[in-house]
N, CA and C atoms of all chains as a GROMACS GRO file, in nm:
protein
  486
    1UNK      N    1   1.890  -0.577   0.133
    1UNK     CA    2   1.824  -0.448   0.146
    1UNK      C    3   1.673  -0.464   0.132
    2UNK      N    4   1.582  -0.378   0.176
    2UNK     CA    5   1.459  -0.389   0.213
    2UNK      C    6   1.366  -0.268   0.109
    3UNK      N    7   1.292  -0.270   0.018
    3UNK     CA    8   1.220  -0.149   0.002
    3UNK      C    9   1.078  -0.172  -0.003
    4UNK      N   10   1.007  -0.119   0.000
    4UNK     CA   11   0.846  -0.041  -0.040
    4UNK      C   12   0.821   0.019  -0.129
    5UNK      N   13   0.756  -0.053  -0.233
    5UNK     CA   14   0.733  -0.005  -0.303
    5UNK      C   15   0.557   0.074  -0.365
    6UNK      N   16   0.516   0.179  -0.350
    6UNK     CA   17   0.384   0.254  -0.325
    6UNK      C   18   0.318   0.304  -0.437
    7UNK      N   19   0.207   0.195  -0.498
    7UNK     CA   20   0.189   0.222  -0.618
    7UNK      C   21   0.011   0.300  -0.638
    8UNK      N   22   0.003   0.398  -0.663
    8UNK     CA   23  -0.141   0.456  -0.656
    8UNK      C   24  -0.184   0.519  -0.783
    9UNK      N   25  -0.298   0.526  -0.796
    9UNK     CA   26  -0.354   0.564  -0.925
    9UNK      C   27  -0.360   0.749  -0.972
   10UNK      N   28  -0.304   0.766  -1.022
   10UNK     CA   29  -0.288   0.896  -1.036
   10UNK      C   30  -0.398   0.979  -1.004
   11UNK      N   31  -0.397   1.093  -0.958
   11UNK     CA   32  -0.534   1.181  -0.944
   11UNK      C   33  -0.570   1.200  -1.049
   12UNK      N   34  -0.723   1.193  -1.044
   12UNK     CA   35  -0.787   1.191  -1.195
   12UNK      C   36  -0.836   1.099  -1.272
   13UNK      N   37  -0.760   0.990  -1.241
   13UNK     CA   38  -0.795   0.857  -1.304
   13UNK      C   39  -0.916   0.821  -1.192
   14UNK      N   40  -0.990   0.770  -1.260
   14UNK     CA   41  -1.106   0.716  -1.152
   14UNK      C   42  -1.119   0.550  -1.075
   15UNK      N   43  -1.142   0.576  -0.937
   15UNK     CA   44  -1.082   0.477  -0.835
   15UNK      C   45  -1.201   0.393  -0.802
   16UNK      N   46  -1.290   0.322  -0.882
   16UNK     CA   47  -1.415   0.231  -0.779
   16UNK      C   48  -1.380   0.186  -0.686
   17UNK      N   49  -1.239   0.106  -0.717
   17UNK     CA   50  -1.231   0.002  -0.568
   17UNK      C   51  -1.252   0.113  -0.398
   18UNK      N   52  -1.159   0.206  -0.445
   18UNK     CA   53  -1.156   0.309  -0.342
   18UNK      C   54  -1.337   0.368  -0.355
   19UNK      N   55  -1.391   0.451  -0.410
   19UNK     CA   56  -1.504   0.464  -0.416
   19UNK      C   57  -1.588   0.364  -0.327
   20UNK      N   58  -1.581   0.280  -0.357
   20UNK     CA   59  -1.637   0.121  -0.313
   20UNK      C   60  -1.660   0.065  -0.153
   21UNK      N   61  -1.526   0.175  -0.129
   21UNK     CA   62  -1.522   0.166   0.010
   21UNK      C   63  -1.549   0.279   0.126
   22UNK      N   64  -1.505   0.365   0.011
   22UNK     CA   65  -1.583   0.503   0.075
   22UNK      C   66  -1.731   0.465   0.102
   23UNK      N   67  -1.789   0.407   0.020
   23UNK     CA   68  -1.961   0.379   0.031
   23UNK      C   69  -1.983   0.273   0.151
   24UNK      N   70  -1.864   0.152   0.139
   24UNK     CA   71  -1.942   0.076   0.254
   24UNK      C   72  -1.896   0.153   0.383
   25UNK      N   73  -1.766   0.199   0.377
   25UNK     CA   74  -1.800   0.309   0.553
   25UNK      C   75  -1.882   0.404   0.530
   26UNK      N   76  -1.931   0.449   0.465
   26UNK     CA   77  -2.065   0.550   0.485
   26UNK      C   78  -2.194   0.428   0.554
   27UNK      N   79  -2.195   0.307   0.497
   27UNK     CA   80  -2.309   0.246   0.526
   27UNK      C   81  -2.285   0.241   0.628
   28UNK      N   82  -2.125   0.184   0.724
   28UNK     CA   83  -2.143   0.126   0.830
   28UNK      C   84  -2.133   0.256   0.963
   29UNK      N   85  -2.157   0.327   0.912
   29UNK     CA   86  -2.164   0.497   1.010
   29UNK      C   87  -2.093   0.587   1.031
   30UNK      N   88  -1.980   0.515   0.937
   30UNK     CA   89  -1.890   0.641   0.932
   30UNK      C   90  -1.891   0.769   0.828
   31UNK      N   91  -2.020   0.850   0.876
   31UNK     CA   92  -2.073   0.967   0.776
   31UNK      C   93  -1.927   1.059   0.739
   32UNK      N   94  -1.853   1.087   0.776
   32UNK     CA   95  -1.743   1.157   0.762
   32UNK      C   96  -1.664   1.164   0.654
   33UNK      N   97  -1.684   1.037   0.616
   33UNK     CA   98  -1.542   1.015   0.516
   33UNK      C   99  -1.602   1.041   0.414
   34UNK      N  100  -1.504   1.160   0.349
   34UNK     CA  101  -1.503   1.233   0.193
   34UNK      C  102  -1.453   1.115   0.070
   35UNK      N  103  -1.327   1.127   0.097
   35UNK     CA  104  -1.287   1.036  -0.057
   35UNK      C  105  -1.161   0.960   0.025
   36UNK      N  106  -1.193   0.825  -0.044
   36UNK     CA  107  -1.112   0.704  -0.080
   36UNK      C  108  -1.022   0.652  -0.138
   37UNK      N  109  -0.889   0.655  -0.194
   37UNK     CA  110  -0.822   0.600  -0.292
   37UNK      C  111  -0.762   0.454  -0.266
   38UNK      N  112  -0.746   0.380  -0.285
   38UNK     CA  113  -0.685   0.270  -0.263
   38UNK      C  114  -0.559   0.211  -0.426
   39UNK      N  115  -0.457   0.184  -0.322
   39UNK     CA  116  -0.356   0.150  -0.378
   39UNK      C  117  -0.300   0.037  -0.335
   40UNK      N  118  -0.170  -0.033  -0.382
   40UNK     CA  119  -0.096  -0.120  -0.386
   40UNK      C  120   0.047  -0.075  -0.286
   41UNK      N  121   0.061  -0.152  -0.195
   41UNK     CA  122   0.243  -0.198  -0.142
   41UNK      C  123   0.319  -0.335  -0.203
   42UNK      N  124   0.414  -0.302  -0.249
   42UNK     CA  125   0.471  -0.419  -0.254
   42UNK      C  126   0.626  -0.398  -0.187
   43UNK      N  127   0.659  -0.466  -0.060
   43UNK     CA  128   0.763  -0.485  -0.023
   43UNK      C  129   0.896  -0.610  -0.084
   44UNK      N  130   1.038  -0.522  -0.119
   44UNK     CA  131   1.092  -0.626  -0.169
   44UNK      C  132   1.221  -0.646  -0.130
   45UNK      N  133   1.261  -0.762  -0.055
   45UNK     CA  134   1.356  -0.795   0.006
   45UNK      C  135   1.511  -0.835  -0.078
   46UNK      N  136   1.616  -0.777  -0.120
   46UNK     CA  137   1.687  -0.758  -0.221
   46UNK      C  138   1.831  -0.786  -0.200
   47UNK      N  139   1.909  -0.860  -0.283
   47UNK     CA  140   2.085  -0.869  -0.240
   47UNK      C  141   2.097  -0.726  -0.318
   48UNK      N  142   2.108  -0.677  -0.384
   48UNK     CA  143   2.164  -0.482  -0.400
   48UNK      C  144   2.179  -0.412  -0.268
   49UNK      N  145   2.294  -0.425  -0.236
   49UNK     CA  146   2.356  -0.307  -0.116
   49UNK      C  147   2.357  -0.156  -0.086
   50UNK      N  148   2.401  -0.183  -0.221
   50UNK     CA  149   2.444  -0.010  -0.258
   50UNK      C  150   2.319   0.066  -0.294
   51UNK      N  151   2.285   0.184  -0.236
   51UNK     CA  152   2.170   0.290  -0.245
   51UNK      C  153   2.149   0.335  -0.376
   52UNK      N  154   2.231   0.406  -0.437
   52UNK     CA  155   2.184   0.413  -0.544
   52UNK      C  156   2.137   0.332  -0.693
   53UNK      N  157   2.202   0.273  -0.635
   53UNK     CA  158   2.204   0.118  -0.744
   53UNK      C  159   2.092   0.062  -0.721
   54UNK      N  160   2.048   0.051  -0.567
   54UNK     CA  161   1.901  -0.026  -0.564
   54UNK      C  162   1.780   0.063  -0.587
   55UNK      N  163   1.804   0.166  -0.600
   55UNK     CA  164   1.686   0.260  -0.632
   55UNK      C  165   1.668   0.245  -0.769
   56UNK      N  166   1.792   0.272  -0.869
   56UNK     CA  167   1.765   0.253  -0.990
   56UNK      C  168   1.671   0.103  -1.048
   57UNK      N  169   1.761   0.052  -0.966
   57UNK     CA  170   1.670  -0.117  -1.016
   57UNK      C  171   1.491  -0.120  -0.984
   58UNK      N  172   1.478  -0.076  -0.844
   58UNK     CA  173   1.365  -0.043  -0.827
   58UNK      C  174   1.283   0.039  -0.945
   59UNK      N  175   1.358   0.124  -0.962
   59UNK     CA  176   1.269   0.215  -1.017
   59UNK      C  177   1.218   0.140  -1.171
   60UNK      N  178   1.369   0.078  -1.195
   60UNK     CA  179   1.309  -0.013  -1.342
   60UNK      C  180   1.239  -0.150  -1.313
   61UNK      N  181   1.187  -0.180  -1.216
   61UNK     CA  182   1.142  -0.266  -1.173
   61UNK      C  183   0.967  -0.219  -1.192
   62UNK      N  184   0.947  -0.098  -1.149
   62UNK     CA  185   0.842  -0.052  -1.114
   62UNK      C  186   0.805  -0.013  -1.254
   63UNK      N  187   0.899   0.010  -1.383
   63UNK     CA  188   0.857   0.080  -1.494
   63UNK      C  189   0.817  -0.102  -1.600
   64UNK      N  190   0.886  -0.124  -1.537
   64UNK     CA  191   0.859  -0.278  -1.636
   64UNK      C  192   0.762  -0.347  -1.570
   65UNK      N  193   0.741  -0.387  -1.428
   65UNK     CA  194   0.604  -0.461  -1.389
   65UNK      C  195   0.546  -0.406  -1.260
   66UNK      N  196   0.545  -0.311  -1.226
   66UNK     CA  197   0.516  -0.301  -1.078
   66UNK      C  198   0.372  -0.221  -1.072
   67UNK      N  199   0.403  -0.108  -1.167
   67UNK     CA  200   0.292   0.006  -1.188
   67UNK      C  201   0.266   0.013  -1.316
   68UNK      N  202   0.149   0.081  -1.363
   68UNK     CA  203   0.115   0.077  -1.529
   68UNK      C  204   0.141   0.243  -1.547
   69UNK      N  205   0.242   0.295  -1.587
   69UNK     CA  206   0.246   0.401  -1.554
   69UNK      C  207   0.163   0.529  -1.636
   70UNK      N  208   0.045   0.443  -1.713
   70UNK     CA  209  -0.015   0.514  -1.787
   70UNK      C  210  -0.098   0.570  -1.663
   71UNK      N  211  -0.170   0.510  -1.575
   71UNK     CA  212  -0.250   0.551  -1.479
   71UNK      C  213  -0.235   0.569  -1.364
   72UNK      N  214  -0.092   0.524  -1.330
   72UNK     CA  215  -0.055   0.491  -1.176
   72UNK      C  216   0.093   0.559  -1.160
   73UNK      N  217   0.103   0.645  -1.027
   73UNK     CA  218   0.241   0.680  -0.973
   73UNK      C  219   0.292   0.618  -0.841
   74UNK      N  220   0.434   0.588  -0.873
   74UNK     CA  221   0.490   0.511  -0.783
   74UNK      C  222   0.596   0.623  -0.710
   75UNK      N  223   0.657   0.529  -0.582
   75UNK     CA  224   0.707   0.596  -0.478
   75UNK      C  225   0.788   0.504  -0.421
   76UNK      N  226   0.913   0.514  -0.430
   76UNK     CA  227   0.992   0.421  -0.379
   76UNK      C  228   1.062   0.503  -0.270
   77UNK      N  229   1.083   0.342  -0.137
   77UNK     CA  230   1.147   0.404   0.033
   77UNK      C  231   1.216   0.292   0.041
   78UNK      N  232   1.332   0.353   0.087
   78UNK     CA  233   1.466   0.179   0.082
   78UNK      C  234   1.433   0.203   0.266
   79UNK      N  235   1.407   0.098   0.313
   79UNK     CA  236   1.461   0.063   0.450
   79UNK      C  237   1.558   0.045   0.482
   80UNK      N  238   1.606   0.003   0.588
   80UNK     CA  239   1.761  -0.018   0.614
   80UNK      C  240   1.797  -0.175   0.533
   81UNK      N  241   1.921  -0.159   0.525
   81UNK     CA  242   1.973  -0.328   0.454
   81UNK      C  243   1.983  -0.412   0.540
   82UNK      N  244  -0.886   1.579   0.754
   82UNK     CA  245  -0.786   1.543   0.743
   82UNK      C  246  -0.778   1.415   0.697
   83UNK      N  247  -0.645   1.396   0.641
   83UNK     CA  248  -0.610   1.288   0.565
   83UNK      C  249  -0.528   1.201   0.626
   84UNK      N  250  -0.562   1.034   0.600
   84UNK     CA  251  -0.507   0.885   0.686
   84UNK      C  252  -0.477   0.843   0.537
   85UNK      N  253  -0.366   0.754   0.589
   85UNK     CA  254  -0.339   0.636   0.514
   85UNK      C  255  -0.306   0.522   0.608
   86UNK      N  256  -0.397   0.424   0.536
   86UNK     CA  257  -0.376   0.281   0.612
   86UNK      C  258  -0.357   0.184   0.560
   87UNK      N  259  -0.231   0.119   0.590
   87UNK     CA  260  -0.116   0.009   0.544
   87UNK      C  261  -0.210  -0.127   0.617
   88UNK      N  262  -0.218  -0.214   0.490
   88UNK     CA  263  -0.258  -0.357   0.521
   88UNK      C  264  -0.172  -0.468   0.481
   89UNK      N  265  -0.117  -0.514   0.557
   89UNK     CA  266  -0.003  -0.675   0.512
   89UNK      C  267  -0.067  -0.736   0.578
   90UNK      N  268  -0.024  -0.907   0.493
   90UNK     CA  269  -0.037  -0.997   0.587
   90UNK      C  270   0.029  -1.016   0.655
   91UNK      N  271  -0.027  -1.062   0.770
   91UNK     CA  272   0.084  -1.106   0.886
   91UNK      C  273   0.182  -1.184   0.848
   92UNK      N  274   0.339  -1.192   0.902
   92UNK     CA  275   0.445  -1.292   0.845
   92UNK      C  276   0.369  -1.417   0.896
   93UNK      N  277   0.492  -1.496   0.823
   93UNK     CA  278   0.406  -1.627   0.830
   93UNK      C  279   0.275  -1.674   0.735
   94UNK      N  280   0.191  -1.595   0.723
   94UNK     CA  281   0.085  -1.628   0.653
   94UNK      C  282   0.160  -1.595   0.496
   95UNK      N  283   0.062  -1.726   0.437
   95UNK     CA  284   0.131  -1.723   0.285
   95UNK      C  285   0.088  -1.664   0.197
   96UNK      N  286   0.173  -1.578   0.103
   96UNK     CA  287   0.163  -1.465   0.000
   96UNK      C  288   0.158  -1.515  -0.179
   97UNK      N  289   0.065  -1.578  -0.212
   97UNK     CA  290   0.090  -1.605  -0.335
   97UNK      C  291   0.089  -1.473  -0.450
   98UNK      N  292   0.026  -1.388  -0.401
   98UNK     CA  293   0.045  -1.255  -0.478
   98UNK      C  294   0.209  -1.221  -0.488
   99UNK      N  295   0.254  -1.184  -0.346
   99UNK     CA  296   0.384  -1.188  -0.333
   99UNK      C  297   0.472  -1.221  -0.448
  100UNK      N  298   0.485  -1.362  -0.416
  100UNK     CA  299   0.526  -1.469  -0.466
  100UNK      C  300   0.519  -1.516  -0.607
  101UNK      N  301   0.383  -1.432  -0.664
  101UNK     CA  302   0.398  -1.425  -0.825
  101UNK      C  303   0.494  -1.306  -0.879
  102UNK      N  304   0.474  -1.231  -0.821
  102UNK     CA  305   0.559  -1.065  -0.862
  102UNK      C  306   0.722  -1.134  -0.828
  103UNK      N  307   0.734  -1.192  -0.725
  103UNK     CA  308   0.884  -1.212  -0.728
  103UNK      C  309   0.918  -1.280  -0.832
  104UNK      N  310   0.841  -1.411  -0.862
  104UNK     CA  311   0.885  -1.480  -0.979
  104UNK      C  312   0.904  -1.421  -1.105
  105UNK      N  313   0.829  -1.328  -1.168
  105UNK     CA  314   0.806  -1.262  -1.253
  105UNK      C  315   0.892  -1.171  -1.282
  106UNK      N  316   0.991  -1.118  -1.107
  106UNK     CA  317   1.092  -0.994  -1.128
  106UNK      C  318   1.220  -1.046  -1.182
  107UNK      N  319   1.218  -1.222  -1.098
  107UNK     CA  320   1.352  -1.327  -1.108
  107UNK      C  321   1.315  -1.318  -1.323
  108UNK      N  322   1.222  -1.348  -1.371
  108UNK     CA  323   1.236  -1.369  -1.493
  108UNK      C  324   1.266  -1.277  -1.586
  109UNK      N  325   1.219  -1.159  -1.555
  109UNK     CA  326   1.268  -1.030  -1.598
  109UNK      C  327   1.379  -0.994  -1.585
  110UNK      N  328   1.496  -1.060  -1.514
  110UNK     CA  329   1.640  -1.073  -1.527
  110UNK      C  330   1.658  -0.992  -1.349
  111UNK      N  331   1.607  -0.969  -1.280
  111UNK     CA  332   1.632  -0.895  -1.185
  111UNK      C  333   1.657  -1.000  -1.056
  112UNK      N  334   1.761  -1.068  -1.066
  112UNK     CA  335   1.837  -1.166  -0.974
  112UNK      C  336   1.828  -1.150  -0.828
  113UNK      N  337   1.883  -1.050  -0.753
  113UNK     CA  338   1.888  -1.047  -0.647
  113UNK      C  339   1.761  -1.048  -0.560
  114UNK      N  340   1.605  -1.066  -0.600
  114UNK     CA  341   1.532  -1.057  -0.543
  114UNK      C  342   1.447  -1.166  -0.511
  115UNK      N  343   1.466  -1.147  -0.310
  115UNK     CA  344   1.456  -1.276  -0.226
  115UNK      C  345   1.306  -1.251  -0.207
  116UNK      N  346   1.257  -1.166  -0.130
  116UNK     CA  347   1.127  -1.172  -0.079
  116UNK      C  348   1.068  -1.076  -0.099
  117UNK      N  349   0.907  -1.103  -0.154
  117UNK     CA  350   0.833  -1.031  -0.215
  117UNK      C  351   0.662  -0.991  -0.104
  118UNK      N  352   0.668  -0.961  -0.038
  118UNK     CA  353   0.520  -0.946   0.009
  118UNK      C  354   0.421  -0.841  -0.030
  119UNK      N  355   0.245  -0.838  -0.053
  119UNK     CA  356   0.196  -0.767  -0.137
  119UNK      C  357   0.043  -0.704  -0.038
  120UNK      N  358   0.093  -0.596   0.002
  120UNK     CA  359  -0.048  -0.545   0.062
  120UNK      C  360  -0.101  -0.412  -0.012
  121UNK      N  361  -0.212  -0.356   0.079
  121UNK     CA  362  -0.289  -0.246   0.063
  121UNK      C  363  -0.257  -0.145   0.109
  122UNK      N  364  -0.283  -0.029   0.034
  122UNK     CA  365  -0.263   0.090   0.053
  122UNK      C  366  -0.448   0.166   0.067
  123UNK      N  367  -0.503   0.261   0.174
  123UNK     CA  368  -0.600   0.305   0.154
  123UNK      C  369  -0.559   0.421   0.237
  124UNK      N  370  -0.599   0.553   0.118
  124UNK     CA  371  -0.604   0.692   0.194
  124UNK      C  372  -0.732   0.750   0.159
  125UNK      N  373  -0.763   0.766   0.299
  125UNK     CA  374  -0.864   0.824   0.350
  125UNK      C  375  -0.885   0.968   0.368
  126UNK      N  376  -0.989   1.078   0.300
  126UNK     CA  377  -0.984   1.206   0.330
  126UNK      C  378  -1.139   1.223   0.418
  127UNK      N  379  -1.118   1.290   0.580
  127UNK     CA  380  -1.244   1.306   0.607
  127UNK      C  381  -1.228   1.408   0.720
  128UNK      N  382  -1.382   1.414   0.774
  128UNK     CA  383  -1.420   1.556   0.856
  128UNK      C  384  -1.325   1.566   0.986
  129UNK      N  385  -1.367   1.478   1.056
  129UNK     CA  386  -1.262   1.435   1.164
  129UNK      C  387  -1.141   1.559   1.206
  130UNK      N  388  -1.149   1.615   1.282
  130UNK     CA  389  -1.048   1.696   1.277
  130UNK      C  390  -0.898   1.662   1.427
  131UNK      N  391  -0.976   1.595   1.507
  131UNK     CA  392  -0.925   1.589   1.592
  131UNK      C  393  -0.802   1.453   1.604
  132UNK      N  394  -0.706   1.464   1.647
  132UNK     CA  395  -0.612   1.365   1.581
  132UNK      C  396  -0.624   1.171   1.648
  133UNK      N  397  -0.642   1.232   1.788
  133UNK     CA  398  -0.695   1.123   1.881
  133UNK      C  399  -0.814   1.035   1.831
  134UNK      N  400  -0.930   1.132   1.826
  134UNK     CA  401  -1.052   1.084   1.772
  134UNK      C  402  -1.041   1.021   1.584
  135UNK      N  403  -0.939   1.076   1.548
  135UNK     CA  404  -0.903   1.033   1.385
  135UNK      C  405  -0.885   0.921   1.421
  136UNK      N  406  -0.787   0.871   1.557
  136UNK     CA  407  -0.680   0.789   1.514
  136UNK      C  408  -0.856   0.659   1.546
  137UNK      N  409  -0.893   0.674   1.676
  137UNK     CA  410  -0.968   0.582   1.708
  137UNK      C  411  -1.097   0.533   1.576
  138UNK      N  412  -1.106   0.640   1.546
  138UNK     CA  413  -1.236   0.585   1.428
  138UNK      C  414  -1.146   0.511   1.295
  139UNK      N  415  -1.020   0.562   1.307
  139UNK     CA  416  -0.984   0.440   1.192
  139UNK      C  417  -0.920   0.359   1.194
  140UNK      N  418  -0.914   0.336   1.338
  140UNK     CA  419  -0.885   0.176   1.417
  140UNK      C  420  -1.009   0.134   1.384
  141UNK      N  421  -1.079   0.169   1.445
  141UNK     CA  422  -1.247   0.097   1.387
  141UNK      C  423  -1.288   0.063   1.262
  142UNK      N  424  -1.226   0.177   1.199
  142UNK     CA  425  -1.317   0.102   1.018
  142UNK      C  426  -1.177  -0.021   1.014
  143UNK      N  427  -1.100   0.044   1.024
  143UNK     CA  428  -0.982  -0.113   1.017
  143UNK      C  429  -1.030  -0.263   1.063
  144UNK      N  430  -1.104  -0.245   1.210
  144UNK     CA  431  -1.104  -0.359   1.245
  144UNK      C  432  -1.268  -0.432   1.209
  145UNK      N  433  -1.316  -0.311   1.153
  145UNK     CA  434  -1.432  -0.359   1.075
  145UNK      C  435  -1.496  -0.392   0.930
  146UNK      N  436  -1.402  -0.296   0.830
  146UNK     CA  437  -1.365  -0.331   0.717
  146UNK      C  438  -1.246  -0.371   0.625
  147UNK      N  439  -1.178  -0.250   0.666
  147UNK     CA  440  -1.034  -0.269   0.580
  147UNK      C  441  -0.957  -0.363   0.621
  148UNK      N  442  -0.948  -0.402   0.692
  148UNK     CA  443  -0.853  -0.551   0.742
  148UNK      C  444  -0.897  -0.663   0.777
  149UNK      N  445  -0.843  -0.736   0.740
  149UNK     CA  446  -0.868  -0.914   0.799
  149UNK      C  447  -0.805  -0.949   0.907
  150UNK      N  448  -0.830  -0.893   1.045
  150UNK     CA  449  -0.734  -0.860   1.140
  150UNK      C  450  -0.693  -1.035   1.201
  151UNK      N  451  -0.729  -1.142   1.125
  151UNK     CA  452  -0.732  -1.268   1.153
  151UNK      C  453  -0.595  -1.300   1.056
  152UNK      N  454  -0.586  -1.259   0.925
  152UNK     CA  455  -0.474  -1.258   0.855
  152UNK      C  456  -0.332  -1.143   0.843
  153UNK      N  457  -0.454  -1.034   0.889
  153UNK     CA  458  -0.395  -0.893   0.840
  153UNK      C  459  -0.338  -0.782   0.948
  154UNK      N  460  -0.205  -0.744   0.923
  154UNK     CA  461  -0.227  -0.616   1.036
  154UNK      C  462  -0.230  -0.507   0.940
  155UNK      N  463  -0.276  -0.380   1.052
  155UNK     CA  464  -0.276  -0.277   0.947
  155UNK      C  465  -0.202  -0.171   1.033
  156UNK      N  466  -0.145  -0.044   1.016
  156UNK     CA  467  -0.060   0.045   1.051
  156UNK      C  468  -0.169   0.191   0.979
  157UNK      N  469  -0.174   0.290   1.081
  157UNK     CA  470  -0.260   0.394   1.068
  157UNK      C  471  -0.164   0.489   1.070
  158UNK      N  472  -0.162   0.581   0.994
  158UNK     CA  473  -0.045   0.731   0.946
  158UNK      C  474  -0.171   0.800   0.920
  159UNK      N  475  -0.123   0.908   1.018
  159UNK     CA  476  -0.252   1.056   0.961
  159UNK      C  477  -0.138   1.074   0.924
  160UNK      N  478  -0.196   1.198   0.820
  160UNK     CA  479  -0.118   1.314   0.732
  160UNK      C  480  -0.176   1.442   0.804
  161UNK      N  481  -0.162   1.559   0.758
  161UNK     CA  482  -0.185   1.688   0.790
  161UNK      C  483  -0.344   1.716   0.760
  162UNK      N  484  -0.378   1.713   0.802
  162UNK     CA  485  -0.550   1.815   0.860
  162UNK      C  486  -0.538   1.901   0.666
   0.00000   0.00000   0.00000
């Protein structure tokens, strides 16, 4: 089985890297762009078959090393197996 | 309106980021997990209203900042205006 796992910094918490980049496309002419966030994918290729079972693992996957969940919310998407 | 743009490396090219998180999930007792790959997440909020013209200007910052289009592909998702 296949998932994605989508890890971003909660609103509120403050984002330089994203910031960071909002500024260099402003330099390079792209006046437009308001705000930036930048986050993490991690795709993970898995023997767990069963749907609900691999979500759970995911999800404790994501609570033990994936995201810090003091600052960051995650989002898990199973692809097909 | 709001983009998000997905950065992986291309297959084939080697993932040591990846490749640490998998090891790390195998040690954490979480067995079944074969393959690990590790990209970027960047959402973008800007003036842009038009969906065509969205899509083309952030093909451009893609192929001018946000991606390493030599290592990297990237995948462009508008969201809703």
């Amino acid at each position: 089985m296949k998932a994605r796992v989508t890890v971003m910094l909660k609103s509120g918490v403050l984002d330089p890297q994203g910031k960071a980049i909002g500024q260099a496309l402003n330099r390079l002419g792209f006046s437009g762009v308001a705000d930036v966030r930048q986050g993490k994918i991690i795709e993970i290729e898995f023997a767990e078959t069963d749907q609900t079972q691999a979500r759970s693992q995911l999800a404790e996957m994501c609570e033990k090393l994936l995201a810090n969940t003091v600052i960051e919310n995650y989002a898990i998407e199973i692809k097909s197996s």
